[in-house]
C-alpha positions in Angstrom: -111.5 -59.5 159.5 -114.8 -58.3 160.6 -117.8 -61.0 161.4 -120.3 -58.9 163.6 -123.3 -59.4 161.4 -125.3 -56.1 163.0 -122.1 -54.4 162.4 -122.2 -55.8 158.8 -126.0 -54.2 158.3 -125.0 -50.5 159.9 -122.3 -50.6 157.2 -124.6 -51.8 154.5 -127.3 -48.5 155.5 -123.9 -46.1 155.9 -122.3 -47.1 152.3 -125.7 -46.7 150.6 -124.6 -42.6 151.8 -121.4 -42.4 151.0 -120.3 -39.6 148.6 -117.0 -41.7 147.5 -116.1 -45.0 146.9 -112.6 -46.0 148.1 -111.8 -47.0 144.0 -112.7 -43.2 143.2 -110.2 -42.2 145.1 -107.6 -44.7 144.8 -108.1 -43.7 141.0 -107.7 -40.0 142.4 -104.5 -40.5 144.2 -102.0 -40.0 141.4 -103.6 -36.4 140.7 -103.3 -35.2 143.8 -99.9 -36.4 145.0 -97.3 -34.1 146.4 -94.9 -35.1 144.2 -92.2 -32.9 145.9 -92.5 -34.7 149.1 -90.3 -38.7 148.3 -89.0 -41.6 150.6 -88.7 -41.4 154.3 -86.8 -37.9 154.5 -89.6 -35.1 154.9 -88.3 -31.7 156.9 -89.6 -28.3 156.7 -87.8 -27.2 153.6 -89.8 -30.3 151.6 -93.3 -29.2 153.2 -92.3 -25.4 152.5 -92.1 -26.3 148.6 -95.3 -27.6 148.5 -96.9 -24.3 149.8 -97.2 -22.3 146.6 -100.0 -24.7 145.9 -102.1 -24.4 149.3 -103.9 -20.7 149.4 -102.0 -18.3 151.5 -104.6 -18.0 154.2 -104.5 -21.5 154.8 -100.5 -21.0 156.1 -99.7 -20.1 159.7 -96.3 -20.1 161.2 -97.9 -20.5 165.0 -94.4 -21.3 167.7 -91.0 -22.3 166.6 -88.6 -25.3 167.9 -85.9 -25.5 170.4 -83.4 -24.3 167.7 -85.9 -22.0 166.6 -87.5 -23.5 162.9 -90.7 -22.6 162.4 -93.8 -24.7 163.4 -96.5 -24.5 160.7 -100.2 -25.3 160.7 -102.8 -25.9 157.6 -106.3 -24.1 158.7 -108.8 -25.2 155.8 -112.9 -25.5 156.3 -115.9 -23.4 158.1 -117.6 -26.4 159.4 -118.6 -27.3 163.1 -116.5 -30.6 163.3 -113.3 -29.4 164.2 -110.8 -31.9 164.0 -106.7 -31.6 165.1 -104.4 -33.1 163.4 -100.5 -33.3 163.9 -97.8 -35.4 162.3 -93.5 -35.8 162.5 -94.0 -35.7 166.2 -91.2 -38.2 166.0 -89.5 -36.5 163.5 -88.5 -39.6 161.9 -92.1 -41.0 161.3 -92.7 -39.0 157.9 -95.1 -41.2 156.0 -98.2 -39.6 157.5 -96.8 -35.9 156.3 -96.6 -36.6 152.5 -99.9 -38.4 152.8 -101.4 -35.0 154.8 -100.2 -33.1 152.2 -102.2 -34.9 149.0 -105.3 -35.1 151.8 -104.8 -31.0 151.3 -104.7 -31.3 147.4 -107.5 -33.1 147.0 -109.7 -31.0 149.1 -108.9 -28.4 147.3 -110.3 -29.6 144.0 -112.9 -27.7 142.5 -115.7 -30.7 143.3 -118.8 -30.3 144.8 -117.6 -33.5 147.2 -114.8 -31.6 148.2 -116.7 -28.5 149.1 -118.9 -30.1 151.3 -116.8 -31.3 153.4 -115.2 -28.5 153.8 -118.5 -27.4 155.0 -118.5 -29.8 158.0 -115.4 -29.8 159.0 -112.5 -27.1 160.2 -109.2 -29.1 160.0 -106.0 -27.6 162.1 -103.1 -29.3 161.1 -99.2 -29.3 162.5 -97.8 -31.0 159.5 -94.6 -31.3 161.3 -94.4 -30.7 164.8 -91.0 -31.5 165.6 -89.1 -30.0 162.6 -85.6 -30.6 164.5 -86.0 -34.0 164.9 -86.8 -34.3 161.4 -83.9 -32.5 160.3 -81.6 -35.3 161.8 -83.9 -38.0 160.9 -84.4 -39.1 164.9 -87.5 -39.4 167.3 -86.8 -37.2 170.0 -86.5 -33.4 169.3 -83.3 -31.1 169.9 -82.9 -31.8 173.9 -83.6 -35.7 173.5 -86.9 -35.2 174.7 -89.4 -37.6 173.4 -92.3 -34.9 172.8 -95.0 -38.2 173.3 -94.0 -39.1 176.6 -94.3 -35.1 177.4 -98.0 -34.2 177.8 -98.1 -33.3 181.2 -94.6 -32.0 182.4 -94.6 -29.9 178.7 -91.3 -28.8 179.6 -90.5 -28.4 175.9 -92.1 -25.9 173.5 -93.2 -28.0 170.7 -95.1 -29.8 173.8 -96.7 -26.1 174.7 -97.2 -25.2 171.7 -99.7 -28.6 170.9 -101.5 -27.9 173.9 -102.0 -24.4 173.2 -103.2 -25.5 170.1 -105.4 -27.7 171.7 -106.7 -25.4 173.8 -107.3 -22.8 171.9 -109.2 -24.5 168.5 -111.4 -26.7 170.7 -111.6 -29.3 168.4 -114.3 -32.2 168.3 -111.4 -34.9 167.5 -107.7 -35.8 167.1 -105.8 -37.3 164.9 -102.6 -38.2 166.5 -100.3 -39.3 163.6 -97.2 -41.6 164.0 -95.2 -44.1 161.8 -94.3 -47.6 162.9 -91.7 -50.1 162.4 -91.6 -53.0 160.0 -91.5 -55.5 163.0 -95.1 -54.7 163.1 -97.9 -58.2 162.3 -101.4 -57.6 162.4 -102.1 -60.3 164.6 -100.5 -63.7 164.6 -102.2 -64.9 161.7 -102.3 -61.5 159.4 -100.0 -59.8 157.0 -97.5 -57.1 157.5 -99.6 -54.1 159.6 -99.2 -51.7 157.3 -102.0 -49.4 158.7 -102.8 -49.9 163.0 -104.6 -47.7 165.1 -106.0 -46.8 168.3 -108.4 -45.5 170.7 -106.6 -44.7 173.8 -107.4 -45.0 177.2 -108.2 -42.2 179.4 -108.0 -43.9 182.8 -106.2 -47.0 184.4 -109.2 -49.1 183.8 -109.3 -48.5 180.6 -113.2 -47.3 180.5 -114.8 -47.3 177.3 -116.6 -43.7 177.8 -118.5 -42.2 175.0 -115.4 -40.3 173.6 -113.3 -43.4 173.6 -116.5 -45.3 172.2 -116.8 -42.5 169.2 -113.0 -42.7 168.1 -113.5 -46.2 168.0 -116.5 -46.3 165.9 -114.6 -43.9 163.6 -111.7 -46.4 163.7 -113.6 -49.2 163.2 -115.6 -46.8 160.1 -112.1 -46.5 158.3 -111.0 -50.2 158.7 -113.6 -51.4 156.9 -113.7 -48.6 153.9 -110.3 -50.0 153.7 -110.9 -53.5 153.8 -110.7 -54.6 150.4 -107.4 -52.8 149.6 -105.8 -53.5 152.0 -107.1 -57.0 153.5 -105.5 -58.5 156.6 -103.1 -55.7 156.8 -104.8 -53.6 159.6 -103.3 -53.9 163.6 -104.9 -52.2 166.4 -102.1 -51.3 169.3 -102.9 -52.5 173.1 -104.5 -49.5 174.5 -102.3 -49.0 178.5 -102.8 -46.4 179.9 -99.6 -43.7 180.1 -101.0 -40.1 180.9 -98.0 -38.8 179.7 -98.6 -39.8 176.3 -100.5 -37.1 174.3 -103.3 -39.4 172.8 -104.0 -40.3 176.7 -104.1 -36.5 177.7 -106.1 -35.8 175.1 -108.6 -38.7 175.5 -108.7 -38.0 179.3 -109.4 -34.1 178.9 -112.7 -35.7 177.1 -111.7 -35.0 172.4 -112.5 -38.8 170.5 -108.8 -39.3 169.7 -107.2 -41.2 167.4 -103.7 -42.7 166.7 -102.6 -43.7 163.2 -99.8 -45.2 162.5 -98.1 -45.6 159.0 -96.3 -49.3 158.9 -94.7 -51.3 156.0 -96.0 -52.7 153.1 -94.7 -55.1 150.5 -90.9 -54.0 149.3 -91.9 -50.3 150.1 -89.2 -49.0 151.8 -90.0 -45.6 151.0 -93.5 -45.9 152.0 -95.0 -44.8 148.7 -97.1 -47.6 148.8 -97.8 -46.7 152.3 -99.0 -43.0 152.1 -101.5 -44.2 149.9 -103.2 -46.2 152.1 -102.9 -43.3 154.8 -104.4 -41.2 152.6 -107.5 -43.2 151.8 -107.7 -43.6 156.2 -107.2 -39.7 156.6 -109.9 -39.0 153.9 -112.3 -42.0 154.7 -112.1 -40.8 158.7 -112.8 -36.9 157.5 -115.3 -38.0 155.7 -117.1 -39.8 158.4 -117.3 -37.4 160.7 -118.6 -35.0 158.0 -121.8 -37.2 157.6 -121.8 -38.9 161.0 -121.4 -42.5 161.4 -123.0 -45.0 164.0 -121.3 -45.0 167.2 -122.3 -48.1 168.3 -119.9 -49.9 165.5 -117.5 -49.2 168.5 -118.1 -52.2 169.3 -116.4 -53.5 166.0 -113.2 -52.0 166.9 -112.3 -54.9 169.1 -112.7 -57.6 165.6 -109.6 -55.7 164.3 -106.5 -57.7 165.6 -103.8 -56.5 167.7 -100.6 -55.8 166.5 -97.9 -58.0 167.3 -94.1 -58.2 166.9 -93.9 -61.3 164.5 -91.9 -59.3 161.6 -88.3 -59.0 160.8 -86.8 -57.5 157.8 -84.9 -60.0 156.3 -83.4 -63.9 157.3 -80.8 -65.7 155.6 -82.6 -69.9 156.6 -80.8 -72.8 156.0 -77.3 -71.3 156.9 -74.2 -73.0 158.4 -71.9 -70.1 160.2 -69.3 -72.4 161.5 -67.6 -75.2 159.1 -67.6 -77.6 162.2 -71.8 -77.0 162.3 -74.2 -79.8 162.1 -77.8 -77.9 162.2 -78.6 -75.0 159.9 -79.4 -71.8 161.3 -81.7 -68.7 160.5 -79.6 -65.5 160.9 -82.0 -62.4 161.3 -81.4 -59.0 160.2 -83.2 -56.0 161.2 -82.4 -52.9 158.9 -81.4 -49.8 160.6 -82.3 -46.3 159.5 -79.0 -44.2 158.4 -79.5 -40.2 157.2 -76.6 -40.0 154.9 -76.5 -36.9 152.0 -80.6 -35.8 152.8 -81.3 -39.9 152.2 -82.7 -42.5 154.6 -80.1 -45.4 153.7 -81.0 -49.4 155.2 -78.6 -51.0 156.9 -78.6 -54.4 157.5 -77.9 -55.6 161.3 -77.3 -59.4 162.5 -80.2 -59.0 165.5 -80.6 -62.8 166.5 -79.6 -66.4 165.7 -82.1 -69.1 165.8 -81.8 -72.6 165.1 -85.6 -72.3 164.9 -88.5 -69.3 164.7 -91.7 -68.7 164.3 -90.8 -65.1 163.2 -91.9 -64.3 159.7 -89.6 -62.1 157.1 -90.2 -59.2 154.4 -87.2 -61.4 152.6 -85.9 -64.7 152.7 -82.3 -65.5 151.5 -82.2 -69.3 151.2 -78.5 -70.3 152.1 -79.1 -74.1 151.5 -76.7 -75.6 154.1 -73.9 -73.6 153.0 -71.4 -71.1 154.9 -72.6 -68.1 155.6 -69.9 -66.0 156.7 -68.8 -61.8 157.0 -67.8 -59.6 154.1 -64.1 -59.8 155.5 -64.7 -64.0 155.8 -65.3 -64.2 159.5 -67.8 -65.9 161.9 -71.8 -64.4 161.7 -72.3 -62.9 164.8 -75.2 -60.7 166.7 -74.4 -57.1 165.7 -72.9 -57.6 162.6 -73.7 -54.6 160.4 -73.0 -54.4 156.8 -74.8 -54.3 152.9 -73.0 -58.0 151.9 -72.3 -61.7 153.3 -70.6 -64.2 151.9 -72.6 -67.1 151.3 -70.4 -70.0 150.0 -67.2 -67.7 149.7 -70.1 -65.2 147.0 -70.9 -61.8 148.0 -74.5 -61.4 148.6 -76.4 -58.2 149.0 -79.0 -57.7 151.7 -80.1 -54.6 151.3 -83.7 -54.2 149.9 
């Protein structure tokens, strides 16, 4: 992924510092996971059950929602790098929350690497900012308002109560924390993007001014501690400029800011799989700026590849949907995101019809040449939604 040989030797001189190998804390993981927070469905009443196990002082309620649940922040550290982090901005993007949540475990340890960190850095963290959209599992918070998109009208007050936040703790950098859909490719030739970030832009030209340049050094710094765990699997998102997005504010009033985003992996619905991997970035990019780190790998950041929308969740190839038919077909489903009994539930939805595509799949039903037809035997079309097909009068399961 990366080929910059100077960028190779400033990594060689910066690993011969590091106080922890990504195996160590792979190998940690287990030990510190928050095993009350599970799947895709994280509100406040799963964060608030993992609180008997952070100290007390490190627990703030700091503003309430529109329907008035409580917003909380993590405070942990005395250092001078003071770094902001939020998550569930989209209330339905969750992944990065459980993974913040073992990032607090771990720091807690009794372990001299541990503590110095915690020497360096001040972390402020909103582990879920928009607890009513994550009570009914959707992106926008209780008036529809999408709280990114809200950064400088902040007519809502989970949107005043960021950039109070903001204001007030000053911090050094932001971590901007988001999940992504499975639709996600890092580049045309990569895997799945299971892990993408960004620097974003503070103007319409897209200037790369020494904030911007620092968050992507950092970003760069974490995509290449991850590297040989998670190979090929890393997107970066095109960087337009929208002021009204809060990474853009942010950027623009002059804090290094950084978007993660938590995509798919391999069969991991859940994103178990996932949240390890945004643990290692969340721990790998503290870490960095608690020793420092070359800014000039910034110019690294453009070797990761963009992110592109070359992923579906599953295809049924080889498929005839009409008896009549000559050419076999690939039918595309896209899995849609149902809360149902405080579970995220998959269901599969007929998006597109190809005769040919150069879209890849998470899973491939092979129909070879035979009918594929509707649960209640009728013809495939776009917008179909259900668990089963019939393929050659059999009911088959899609769901994954």
């Amino acid at each position: 992924m990366f080929t910059n040989v100077k960028y190779l030797l400033i990594t060689f001189v910066y690993c011969s510092l590091s106080l922890m190998e990504i195996h160590q804390l792979l190998s940690l993981f287990n030990s510190v996971k928050s095993e009350q927070l599970y799947g895709r469905y994280v509100t406040n009443s799963h964060i608030e059950g993992c609180f008997s196990g952070l100290p007390d002082s490190c627990i703030s309620v700091i503003g309430y929602s529109v329907e008035r649940r409580p917003i909380y922040s993590i405070t942990m550290g005395e250092g001078p790098n003071r770094i902001l982090m939020w998550s569930q901005m989209h209330g339905n993007e969750s992944t990065t929350t459980k993974a913040l949540f073992d990032c607090f475990n771990l720091l807690l340890r009794d372990d001299n690497y541990f503590r110095t960190i915690l020497k360096q850095c001040t972390l402020c963290v909103i582990p879920i900012l928009n607890p009513d959209g994550a009570e009914k599992y959707t992106r926008f918070n209780a008036n529809s308002v999408d709280l990114n998109r809200d950064a400088q009208n902040l007519s809502q007050p989970e949107s005043r109560l960021l950039r109070e936040v903001y204001e007030n703790f000053n911090p050094d950098y932001c971590f901007n924390l988001h999940g992504q859909r499975s639709i996600f490719g890092a580049g045309h030739n990569g895997s799945v993007a299971t892990l993408s970030f960004l620097s974003p832009s503070q103007d319409e030209e897209r200037s790369l001014t020494p904030n911007r340049k620092k968050a992507m050094a950092l970003i760069s710094r974490i995509a290449l501690e991850l590297k040989d765990v998670l190979p090929h699997g890393i997107g970066r998102y095109d960087d337009g400029f929208n002021i009204n997005c809060v990474g853009d504010t942010f950027q623009s009033l002059g804090t290094p800011t950084l978007l993660y985003e938590a995509g798919h992996f391999q069969e991991d619905y859940d994103r178990e799989e996932v949240r390890r991997f945004v643990f290692l970035a969340l721990v790998k990019g503290i870490e960095a700026i608690a020793n420092s780190y070359e800014v000039d790998l910034f110019k690294s950041y453009f070797e990761i590849p963009n992110n592109v929308k070359n992923y579906r969740d599953l295809a049924i190839t080889n498929a005839i949907t009409a008896k009549d038919q000559v050419e076999t077909l690939t039918i595309v489903f896209q899995f849609k995101e149902v809360l149902k009994r405080g579970k995220i539930e998959f269901k599969p939805v007929v998006e597109s019809i190809f005769e040919s595509t150069d879209l890849k799949f998470h899973k491939t039903i092979n129909a070879n040449g035979q009918l594929v037809r509707t649960i209640d035997n009728k013809e495939i079309q776009v917008g179909y939604e259900n668990d089963f097909v019939l393929i050659n009068n059999k009911k088959t399961a899609l769901n994954p």
